[in-house]
C-alpha positions in Angstrom: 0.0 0.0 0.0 1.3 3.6 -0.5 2.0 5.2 2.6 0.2 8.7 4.0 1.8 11.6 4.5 1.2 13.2 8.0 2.4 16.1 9.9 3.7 13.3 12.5 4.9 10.9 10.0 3.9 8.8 7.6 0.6 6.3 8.1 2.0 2.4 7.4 0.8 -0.8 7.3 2.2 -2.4 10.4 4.0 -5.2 7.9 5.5 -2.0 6.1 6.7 -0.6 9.3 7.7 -3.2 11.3 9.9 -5.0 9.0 11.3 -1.6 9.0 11.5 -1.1 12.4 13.0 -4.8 12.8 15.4 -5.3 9.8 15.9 -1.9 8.6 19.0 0.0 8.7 18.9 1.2 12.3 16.5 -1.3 13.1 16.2 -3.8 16.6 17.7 -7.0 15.3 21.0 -4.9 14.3 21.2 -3.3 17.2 24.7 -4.5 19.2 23.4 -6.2 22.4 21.0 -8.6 19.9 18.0 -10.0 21.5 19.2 -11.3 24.6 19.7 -7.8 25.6 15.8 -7.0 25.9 14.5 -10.5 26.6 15.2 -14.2 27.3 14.1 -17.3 25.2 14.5 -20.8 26.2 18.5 -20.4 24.6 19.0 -18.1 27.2 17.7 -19.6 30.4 19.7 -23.0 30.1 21.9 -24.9 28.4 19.4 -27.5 29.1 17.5 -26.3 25.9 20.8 -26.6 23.7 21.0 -30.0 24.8 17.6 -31.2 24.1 17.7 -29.8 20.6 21.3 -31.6 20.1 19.3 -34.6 21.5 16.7 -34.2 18.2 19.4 -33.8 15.9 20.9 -37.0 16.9 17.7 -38.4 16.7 17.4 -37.1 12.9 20.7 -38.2 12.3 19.7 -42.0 12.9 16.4 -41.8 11.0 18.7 -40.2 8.2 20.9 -43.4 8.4 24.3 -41.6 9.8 25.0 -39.8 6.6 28.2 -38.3 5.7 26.8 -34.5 6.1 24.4 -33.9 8.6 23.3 -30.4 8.4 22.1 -27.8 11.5 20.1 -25.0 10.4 19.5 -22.3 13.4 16.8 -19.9 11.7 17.1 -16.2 13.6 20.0 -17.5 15.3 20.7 -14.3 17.7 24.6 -14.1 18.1 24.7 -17.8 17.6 23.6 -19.1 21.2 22.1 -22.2 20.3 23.9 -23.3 17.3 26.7 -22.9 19.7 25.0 -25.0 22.8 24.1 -27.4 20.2 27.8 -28.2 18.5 29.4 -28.3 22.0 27.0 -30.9 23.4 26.8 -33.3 20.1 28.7 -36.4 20.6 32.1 -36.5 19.0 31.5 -38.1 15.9 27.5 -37.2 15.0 29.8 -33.2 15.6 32.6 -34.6 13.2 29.9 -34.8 10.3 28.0 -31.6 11.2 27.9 -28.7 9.3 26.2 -25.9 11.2 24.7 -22.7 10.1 23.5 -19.8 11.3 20.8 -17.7 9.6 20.7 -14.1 10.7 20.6 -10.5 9.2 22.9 -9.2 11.9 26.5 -9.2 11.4 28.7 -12.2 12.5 29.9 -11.8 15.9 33.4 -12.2 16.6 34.7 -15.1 18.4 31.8 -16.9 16.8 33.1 -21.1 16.8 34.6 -21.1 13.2 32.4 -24.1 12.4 30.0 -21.7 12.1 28.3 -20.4 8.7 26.6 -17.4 9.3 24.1 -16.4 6.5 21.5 -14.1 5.5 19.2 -17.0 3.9 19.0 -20.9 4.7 21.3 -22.9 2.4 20.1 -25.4 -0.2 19.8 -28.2 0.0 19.0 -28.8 3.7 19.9 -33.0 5.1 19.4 -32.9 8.6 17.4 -30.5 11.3 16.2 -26.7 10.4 15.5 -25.7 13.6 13.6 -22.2 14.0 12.8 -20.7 17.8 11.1 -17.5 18.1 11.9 -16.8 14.3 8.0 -17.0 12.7 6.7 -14.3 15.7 8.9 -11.7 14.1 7.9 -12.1 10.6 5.9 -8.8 10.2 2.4 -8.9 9.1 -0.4 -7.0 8.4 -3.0 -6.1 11.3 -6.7 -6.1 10.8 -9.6 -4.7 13.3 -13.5 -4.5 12.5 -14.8 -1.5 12.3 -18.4 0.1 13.1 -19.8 -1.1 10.3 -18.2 -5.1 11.4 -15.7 -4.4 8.5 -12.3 -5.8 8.9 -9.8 -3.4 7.9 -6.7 -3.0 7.7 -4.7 -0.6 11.1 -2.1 1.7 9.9 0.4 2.7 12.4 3.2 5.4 12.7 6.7 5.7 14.4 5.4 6.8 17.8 2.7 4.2 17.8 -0.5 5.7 17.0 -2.9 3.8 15.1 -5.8 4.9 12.8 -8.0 2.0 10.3 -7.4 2.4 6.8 -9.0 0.4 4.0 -11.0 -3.0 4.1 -9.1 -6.2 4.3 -9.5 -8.1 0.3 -8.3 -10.8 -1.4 -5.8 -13.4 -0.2 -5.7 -11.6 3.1 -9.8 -11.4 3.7 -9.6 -15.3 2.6 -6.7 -16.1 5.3 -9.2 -14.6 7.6 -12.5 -16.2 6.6 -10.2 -19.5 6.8 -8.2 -19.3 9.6 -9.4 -16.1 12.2 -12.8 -16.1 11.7 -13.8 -14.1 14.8 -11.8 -10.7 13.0 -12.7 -11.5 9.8 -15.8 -9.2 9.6 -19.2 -9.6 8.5 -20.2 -6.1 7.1 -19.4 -4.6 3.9 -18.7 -1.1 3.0 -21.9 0.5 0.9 -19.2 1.3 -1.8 -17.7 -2.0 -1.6 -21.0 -3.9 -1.4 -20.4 -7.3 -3.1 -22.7 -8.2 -6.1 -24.0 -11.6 -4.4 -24.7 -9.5 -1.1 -27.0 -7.2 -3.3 -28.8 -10.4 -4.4 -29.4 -11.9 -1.5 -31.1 -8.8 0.1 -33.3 -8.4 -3.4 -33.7 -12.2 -2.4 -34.9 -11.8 0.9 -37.1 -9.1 -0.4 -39.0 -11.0 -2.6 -39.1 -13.9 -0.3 -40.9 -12.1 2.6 -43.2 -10.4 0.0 -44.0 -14.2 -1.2 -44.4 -14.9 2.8 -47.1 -11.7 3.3 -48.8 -13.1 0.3 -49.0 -16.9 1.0 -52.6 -17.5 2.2 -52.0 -20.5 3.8 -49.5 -19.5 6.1 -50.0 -18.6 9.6 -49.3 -14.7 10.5 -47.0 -15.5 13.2 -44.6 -17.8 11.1 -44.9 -15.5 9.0 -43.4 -13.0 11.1 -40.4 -15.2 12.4 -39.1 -15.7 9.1 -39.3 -12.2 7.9 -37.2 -11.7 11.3 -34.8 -14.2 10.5 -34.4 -13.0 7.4 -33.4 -9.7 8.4 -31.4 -10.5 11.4 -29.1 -12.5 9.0 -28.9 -9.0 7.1 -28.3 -7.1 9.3 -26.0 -9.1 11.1 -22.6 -7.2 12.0 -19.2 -8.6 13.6 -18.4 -6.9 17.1 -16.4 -3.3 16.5 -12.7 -3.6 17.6 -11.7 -7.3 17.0 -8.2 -7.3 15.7 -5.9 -10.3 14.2 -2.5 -10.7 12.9 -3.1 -12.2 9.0 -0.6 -15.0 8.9 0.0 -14.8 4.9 3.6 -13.7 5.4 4.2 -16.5 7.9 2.8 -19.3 6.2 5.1 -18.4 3.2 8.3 -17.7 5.2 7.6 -21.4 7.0 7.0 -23.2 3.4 10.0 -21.5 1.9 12.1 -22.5 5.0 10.7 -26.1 4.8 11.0 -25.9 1.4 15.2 -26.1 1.5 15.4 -29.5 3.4 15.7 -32.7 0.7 15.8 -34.9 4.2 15.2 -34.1 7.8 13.6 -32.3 9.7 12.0 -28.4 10.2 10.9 -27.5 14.1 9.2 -24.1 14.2 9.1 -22.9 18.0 6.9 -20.1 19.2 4.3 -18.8 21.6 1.1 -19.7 18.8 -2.8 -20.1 18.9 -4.9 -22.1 17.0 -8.0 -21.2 15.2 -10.4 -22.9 17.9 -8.6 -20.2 20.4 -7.6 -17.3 18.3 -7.3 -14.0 21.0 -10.3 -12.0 20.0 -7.8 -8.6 20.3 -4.7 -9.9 18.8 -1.2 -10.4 19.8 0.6 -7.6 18.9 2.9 -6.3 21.9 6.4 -5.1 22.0 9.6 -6.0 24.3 12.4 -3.6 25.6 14.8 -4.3 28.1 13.5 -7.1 29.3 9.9 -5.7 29.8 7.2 -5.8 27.7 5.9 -2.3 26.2 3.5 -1.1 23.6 4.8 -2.2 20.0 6.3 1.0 18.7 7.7 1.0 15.2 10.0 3.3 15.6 13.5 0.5 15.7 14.0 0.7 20.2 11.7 -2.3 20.8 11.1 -5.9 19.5 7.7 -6.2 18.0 6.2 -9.3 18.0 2.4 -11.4 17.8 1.6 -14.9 18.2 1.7 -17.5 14.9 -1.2 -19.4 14.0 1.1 -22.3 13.7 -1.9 -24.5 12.2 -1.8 -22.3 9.5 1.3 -22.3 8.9 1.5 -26.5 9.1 -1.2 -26.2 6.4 0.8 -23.8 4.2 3.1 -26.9 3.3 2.0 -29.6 0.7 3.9 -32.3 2.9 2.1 -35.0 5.1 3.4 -35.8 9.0 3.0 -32.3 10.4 1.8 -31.7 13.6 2.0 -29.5 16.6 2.8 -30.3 20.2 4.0 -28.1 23.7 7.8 -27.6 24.7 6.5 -29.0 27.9 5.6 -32.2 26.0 8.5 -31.8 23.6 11.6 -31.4 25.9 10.5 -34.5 28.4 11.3 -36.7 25.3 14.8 -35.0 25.0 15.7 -35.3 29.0 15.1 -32.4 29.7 12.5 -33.0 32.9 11.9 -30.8 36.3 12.4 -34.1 38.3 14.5 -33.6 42.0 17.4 -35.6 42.1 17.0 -38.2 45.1 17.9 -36.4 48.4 20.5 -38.9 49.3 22.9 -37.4 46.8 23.5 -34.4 49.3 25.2 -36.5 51.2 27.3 -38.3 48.8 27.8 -35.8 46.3 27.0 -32.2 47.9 28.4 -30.7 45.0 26.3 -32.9 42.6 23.4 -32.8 43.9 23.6 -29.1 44.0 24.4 -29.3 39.9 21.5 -31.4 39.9 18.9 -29.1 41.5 19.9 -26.5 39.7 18.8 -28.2 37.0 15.9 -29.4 37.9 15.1 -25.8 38.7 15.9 -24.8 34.9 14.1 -27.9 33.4 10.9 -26.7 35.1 11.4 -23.0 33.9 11.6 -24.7 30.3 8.5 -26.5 30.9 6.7 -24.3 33.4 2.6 -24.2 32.5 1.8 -20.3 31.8 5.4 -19.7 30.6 7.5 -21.1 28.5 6.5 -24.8 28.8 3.5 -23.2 26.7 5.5 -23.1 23.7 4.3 -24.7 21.1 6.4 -26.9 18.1 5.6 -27.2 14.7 7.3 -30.4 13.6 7.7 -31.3 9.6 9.4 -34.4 9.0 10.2 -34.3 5.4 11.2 -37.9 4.3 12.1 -39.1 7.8 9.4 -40.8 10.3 8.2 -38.5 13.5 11.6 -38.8 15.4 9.3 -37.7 18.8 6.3 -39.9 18.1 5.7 -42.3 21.3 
């Protein structure tokens, strides 16, 4: 869309601005203290987490039948924390046949382990694990809110944050809605964008209620409830202010990203909703030093919404996908909150205290109402489910 000049700045599409607020120039992800800096994912509250995911990749390593190159692909890798975790805690010869990437717009950080490829893109072809956490919540896309009228249309935003609506939602986007957030999707049309079969419809019910006066043999009071059903479905509007994230750029970034593996395996990992619990406001928010803050596209916060990760499973033409919690995923990697016995505090002090400790960061990872509420997308392409039962 073309964007609106304005005494304060210009109107944009939040896609439009926060993929400039995010990638651009001076934008968050190039800033020098990288995410970690503003807020923590499951990389950065244990080593646990690297572990687990080297844990899959051994896992996809055997279903691939030990092949010569076995490839790890860490999408939005940060300054490289988990591809990092990962290599150091891969046994010594699955480690000796890994090539590792890391995917990233930010610049390579020095130091970084020179096994390490950093990239802008994925490489092609992809035989092993793509592995992608808290990459799909930062693909910018377009926000939508009903209006008055119960039309969904699309919220323009500018740098400091202020938000007006601007035109109806159309097309591909008003289709992703219908299909996958029907809630927002709106129910009214504009008069001057009144759709033909709309127009019928309402002659339709016209005609059909003057047939219903008309009919002698009907009684008046059926009558009268189907002239009123008639016109409640008319006149029938979606609730003002219902807002959604349309998922169109998401579902193309995940099939283009599941699209570079010949063999393996692609593991999207985010905070997501499905369409039976879509947030009837949206997810939009923003993150700064550690604390979350309105989304302002202006490059000083992350901006980020929830993934319909069902959506995004559909978007690829491949069978096996399906979606599952961290706290159900990381259990079948080791990674569990369980106490070690209490008679290790007498045998081991030092041990056991290792071992509480990490009991204590196995239950962050897999905490209910935190980040045990993450959920995985998991695509086998050409492999078997490698955490099926």
């Amino acid at each position: 869309m073309t964007a609106v000049a304005n005494g304060a700045g210009e109107w944009r599409s939040w896609r439009a601005a926060a993929r400039e607020a995010l990638y651009g120039p001076r934008g968050f992800y190039r800033r020098p203290e990288g995410p970690a800096g503003h807020f923590r994912t499951s990389v950065h509250v244990s080593a646990l987490f690297a572990r687990a995911v080297a844990r899959l990749l051994c896992r996809v390593d055997a279903a691939l039948g030990r092949p010569a190159r076995l490839d790890f692909v860490d999408m939005a890798a940060g300054r490289g924390e988990l591809v990092t975790g990962v290599l150091a805690a891969l046994p010594a010869d699955v480690a000796a046949r890994t090539r590792a990437y890391a995917v990233e717009i930010a610049a390579r950080p020095e130091g970084l382990d020179h096994r390490i490829e950093w990239l802008p893109e994925p490489p092609r072809p992809v035989t092993g694990l793509l592995f992608a956490n808290e990459w799909l919540d930062n693909v910018p896309v377009e926000v939508a809110q009903t209006d008055a009228a119960g039309v969904a249309r699309r919220v323009l935003v500018r740098d400091d944050g202020t938000e007006r609506l601007g035109e109806p939602v159309t097309g591909a986007e008003a289709e992703w809605l219908r299909r996958w957030w029907p809630q927002a999707a709106g129910t009214g049309w504009p008069e001057e964008g009144r759709r033909p079969d709309e127009e019928h419809r309402s002659e339709q019910g016209r005609r059909v209620r003057q047939g219903l006066r008309a009919e002698h043999g009907l009684r008046a009071e059926e009558g009268l409830r189907a002239e009123e059903g008639l016109r409640a479905e008319e006149e029938h509007r979606a609730e003002e202010g219902l807002r959604a994230e349309i998922g169109l750029p998401r579902d193309a970034a995940w099939a283009s990203a599941v699209a570079t593996l010949e063999s393996g395996l692609a593991v999207a990992v985010d905070y997501a909703h499905t369409r039976e619990n879509r947030p009837p406001f949206g997810t939009l928010t923003g993150f700064r030093e550690g604390r979350e803050t309105a989304p302002v596209p202006d490059g000083s916060c992350d901006i980020t919404a929830h993934v319909a990760l069902d959506a995004c499973a559909a978007a690829c033409p491949l069978p096996g996908a399906r979606l599952l919690s961290q706290r159900e995923a990381l259990p079948v990697l080791g990674v569990t909150g369980a106490r070690p016995p209490l008679a290790l505090a007498s045998t081991d002090p030092a041990g056991y205290v290792r071992a509480l400790a990490g009991a204590g960061e196995a239950a962050e990872l897999t905490a209910p109402g935190g980040l045990g509420d993450f959920v995985w997308l998991l695509q086998p392409v050409g492999i078997p489910d490698v955490l099926a039962p």
